[in-house]
C-alpha positions, -999 to 999 in steps of 0.1 A, spaced: 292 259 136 289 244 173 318 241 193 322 236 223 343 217 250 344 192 283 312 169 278 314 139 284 315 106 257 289 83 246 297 48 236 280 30 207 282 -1 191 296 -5 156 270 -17 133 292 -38 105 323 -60 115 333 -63 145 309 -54 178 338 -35 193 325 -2 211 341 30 198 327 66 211 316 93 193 326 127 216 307 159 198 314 195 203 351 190 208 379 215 194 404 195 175 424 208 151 413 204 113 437 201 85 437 232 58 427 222 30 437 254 13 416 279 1 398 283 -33 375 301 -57 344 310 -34 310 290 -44 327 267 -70 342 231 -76 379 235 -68 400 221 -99 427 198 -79 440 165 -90 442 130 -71 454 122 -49 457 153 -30 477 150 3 482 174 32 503 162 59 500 125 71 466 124 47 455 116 13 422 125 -2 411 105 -30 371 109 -41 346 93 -71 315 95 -85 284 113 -74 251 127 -91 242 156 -102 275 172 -92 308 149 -90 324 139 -50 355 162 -47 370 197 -34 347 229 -26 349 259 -12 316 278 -3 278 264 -14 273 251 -43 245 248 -66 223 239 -38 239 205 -39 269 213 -15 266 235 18 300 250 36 307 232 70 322 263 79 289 280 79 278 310 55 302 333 62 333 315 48 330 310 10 368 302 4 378 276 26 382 245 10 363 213 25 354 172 14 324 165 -1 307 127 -10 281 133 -30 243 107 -29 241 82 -52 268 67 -52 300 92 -47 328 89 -24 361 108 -4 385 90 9 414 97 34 440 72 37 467 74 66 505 69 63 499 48 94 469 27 115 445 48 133 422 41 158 402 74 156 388 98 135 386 135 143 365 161 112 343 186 114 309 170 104 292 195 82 252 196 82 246 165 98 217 142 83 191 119 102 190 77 96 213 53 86 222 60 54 226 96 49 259 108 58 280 78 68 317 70 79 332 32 68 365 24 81 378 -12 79 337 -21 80 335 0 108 300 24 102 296 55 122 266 75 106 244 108 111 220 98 131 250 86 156 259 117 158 226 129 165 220 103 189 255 112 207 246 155 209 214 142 228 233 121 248 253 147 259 228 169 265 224 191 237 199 199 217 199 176 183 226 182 163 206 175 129 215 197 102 243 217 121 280 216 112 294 197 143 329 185 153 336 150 162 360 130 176 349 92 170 380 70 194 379 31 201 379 19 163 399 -13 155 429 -2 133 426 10 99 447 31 74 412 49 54 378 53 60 354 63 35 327 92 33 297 84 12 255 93 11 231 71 0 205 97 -9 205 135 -35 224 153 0 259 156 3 278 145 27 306 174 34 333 171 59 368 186 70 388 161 84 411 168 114 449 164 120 458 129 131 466 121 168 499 99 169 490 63 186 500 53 215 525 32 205 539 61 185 540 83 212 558 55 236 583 52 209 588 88 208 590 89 248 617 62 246 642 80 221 638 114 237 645 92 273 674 77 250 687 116 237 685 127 270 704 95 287 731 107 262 731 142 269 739 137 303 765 108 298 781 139 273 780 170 296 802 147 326 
């Protein structure tokens, strides 16, 4: 898995709704949500919708195997995006033609932050949808060259996508037989969140001090 810090971003145009820029930044070190651990080289058996945190994962459909919860390869249909050596830790996976995972948000993001496991080439392998928002594989590939590293295709990468219009879900799907596995990473409050925050610890401490006179 490739991570690495302190490059710089690469903006890119959304290519469905709006014509907004957003920017894909690759090789960053946010953190990822645990999904739990599971049954090494299986299908983990857990039931919709399954939430951690601000998050809930929903998933449908997919052929041969069904979209849902692994840990470890599969049946040479799903591939770790931890790499090899972990077997157990569970992960997302939208399987081609036609599956689907979802993660829907308590509140409106404005980014997306998951580690992108082996990334695939063109414009329908692989893709991101939120709120008609489409980031795909070969974006991502086109953003590790951007930054100056070598292409990114087939690698387990971490992402940080910022600049999206708001949404509350976006949707992880692959048009073709590959997979398109992914662990998504622990939400960043919003600004306005965080300014809201600011003001009612500016409003705690305002009171503290009117108390301790």
């Amino acid at each position: 898995m490739k991570r690495l810090g302190g490059v710089a971003a690469i903006a890119l145009l959304a290519t469905m709704g709006s014509a907004s820029a957003f920017v894909i930044d690759t090789f960053t070190t946010s953190p990822l949500e645990n999904l739990g651990t599971g049954t090494a080289n299986s299908r983990q058996s857990i039931g919709q919708p399954f939430t951690v945190g601000a998050e809930t994962f929903t998933w449908s459909g997919g052929s041969p195997q069904p979209s849902g919860v692994f840990a470890g390869n599969v049946g040479g249909a799903f591939a770790s995006p931890f790499g090899a050596g972990n077997s157990t830790s569970n992960y997302l996976a939208a399987q081609g033609s036609g599956g689907t995972a979802t993660v829907t948000f308590t509140t409106p993001q404005t980014g997306i932050e998951l580690l992108w496991g082996t990334v695939d080439p063109g414009t329908v392998q692989n893709v991101l949808t939120a709120d008609g928002q489409m980031i795909t594989g070969g974006d991502i590939i086109a953003a590790c060259i951007a930054q100056g590293h070598p292409s990114c295709a087939g690698s387990n990468v971490e992402v940080e996508i910022t600049g999206l219009t708001p949404f509350t879900s976006y949707t992880a799907s692959d048009g073709s037989v590959p997979a398109f596995e992914f662990v998504p990473g622990t939400p960043v409050p919003e600004p306005a969140s965080l300014a809201i925050l600011g003001a009612a610890l500016a409003g705690l401490g305002i009171l503290r001090r009117r108390k301790t006179r």
